[in-house]
Z-matrix of the N, CA and C atoms (Angstrom, degrees):
N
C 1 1.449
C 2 1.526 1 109.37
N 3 1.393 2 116.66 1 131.88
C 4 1.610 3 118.08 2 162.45
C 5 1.064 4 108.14 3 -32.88
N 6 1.627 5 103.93 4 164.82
C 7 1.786 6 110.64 5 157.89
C 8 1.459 7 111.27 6 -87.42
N 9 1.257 8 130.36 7 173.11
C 10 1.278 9 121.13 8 168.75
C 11 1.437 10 98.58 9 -98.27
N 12 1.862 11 111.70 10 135.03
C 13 1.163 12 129.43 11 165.36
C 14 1.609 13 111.19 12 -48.53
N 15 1.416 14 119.47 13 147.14
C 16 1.400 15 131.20 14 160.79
C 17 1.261 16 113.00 15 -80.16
N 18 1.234 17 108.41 16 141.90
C 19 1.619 18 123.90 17 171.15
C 20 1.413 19 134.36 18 -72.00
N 21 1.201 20 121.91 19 138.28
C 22 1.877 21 89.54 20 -158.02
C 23 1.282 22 75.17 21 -109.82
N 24 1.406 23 130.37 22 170.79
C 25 1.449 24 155.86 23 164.50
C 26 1.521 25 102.84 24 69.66
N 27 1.526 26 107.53 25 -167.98
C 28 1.214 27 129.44 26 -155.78
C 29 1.346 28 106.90 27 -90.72
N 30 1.399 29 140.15 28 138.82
C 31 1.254 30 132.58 29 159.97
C 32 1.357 31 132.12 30 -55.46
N 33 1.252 32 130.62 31 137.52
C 34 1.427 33 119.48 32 179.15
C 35 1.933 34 112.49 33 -79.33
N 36 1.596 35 98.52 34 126.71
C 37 1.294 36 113.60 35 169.67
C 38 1.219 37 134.26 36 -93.97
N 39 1.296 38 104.75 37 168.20
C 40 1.780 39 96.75 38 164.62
C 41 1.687 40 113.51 39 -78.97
N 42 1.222 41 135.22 40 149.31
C 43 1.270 42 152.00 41 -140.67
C 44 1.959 43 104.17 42 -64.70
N 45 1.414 44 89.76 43 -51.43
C 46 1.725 45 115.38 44 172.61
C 47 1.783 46 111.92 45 -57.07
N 48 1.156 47 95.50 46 -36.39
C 49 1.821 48 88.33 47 175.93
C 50 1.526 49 101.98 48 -106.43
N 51 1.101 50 139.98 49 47.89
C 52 1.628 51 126.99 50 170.47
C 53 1.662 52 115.81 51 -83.75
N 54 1.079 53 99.90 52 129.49
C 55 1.396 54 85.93 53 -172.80
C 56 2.007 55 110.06 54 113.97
N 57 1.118 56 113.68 55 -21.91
C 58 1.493 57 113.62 56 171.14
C 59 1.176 58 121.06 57 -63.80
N 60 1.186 59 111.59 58 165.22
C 61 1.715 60 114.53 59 -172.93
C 62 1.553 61 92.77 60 -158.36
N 63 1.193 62 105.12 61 152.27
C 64 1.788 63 123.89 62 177.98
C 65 1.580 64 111.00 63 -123.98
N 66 1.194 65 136.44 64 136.91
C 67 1.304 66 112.08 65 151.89
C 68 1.371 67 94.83 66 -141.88
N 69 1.544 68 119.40 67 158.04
C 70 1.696 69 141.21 68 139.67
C 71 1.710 70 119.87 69 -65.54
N 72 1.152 71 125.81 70 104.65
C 73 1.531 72 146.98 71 -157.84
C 74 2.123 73 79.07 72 -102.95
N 75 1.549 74 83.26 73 150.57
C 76 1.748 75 95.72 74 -168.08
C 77 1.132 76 116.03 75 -45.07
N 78 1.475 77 121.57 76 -35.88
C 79 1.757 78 133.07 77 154.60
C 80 0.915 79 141.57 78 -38.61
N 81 1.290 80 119.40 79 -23.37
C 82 1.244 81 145.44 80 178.35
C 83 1.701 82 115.50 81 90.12
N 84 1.229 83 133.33 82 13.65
C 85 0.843 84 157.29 83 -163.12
C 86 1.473 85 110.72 84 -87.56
N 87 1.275 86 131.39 85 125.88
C 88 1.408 87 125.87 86 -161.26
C 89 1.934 88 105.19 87 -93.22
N 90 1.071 89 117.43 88 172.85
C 91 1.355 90 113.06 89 -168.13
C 92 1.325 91 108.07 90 -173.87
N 93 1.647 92 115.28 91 103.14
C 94 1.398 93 127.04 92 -178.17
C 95 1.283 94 134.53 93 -112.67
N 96 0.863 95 130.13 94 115.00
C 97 1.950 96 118.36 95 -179.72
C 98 1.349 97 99.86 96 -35.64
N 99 1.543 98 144.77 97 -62.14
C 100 1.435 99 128.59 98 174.28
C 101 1.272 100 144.28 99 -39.02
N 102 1.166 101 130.50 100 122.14
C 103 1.871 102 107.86 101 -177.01
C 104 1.478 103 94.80 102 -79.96
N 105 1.274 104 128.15 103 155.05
C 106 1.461 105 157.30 104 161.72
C 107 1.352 106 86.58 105 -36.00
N 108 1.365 107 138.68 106 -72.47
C 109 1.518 108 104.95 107 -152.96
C 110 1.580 109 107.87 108 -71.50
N 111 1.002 110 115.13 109 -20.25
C 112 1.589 111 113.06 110 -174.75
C 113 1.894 112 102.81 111 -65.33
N 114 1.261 113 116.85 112 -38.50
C 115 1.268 114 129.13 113 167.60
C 116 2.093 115 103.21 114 -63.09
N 117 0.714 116 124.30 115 -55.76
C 118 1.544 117 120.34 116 -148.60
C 119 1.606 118 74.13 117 -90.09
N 120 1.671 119 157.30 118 -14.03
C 121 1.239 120 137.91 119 156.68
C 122 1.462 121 123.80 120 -60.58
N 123 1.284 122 102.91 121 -50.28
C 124 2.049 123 117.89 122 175.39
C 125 1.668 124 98.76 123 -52.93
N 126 1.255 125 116.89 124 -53.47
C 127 1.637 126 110.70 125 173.94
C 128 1.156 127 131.43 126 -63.24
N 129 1.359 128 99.96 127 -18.67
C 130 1.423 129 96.88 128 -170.33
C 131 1.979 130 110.92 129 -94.73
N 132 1.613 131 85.67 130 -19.63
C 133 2.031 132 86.13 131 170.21
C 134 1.731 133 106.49 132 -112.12
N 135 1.480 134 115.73 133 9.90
C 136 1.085 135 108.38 134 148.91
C 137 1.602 136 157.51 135 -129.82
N 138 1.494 137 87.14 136 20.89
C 139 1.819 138 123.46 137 179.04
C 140 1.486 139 129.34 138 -144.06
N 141 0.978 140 96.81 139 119.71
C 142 1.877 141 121.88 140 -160.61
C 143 1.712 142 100.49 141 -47.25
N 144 1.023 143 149.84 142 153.96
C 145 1.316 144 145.68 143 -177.53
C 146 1.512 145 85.65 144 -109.87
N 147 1.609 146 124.02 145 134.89
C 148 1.158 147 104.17 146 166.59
C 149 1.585 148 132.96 147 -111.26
N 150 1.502 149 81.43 148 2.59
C 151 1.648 150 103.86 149 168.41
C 152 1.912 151 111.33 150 -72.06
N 153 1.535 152 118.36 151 -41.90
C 154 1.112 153 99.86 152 -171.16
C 155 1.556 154 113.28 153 -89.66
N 156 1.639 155 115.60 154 -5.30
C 157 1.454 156 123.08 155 149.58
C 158 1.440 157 131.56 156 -34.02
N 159 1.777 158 92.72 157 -57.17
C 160 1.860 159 98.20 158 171.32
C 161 0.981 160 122.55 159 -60.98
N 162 1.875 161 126.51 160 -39.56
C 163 1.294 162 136.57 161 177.82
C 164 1.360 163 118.06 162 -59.86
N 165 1.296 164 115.19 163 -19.91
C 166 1.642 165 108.03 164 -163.52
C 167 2.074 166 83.69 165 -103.18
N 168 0.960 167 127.45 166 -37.48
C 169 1.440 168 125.41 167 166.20
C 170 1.387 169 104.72 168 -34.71
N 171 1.308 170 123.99 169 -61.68
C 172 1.836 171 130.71 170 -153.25
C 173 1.550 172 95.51 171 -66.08
């Protein structure tokens, strides 16, 4: 099997995260310019929970 080619440039984002970066540190340990709550805010006013969807159905 081929290798899979690398991607050159930046991924396209949503407008609110431009500018983020991720990395894996030798530990395996993830490492972001964002703090977590600034992350768990963008999700939270911009992705449907779909667990508390079903609950409010029952």
């Amino acid at each position: 099997m081929p290798k899979k080619m690398k991607k050159k440039g930046n991924p396209t984002v949503h407008k609110d995260l431009s500018g983020y970066d991720i990395k894996i540190n030798p530990f395996g340990e993830l490492e972001s310019n964002l703090g977590i709550d600034e992350i768990n805010e963008f999700l939270n006013d911009k992705v449907e929970d779909k667990k508390l969807i079903s609950n409010e159905e029952e």
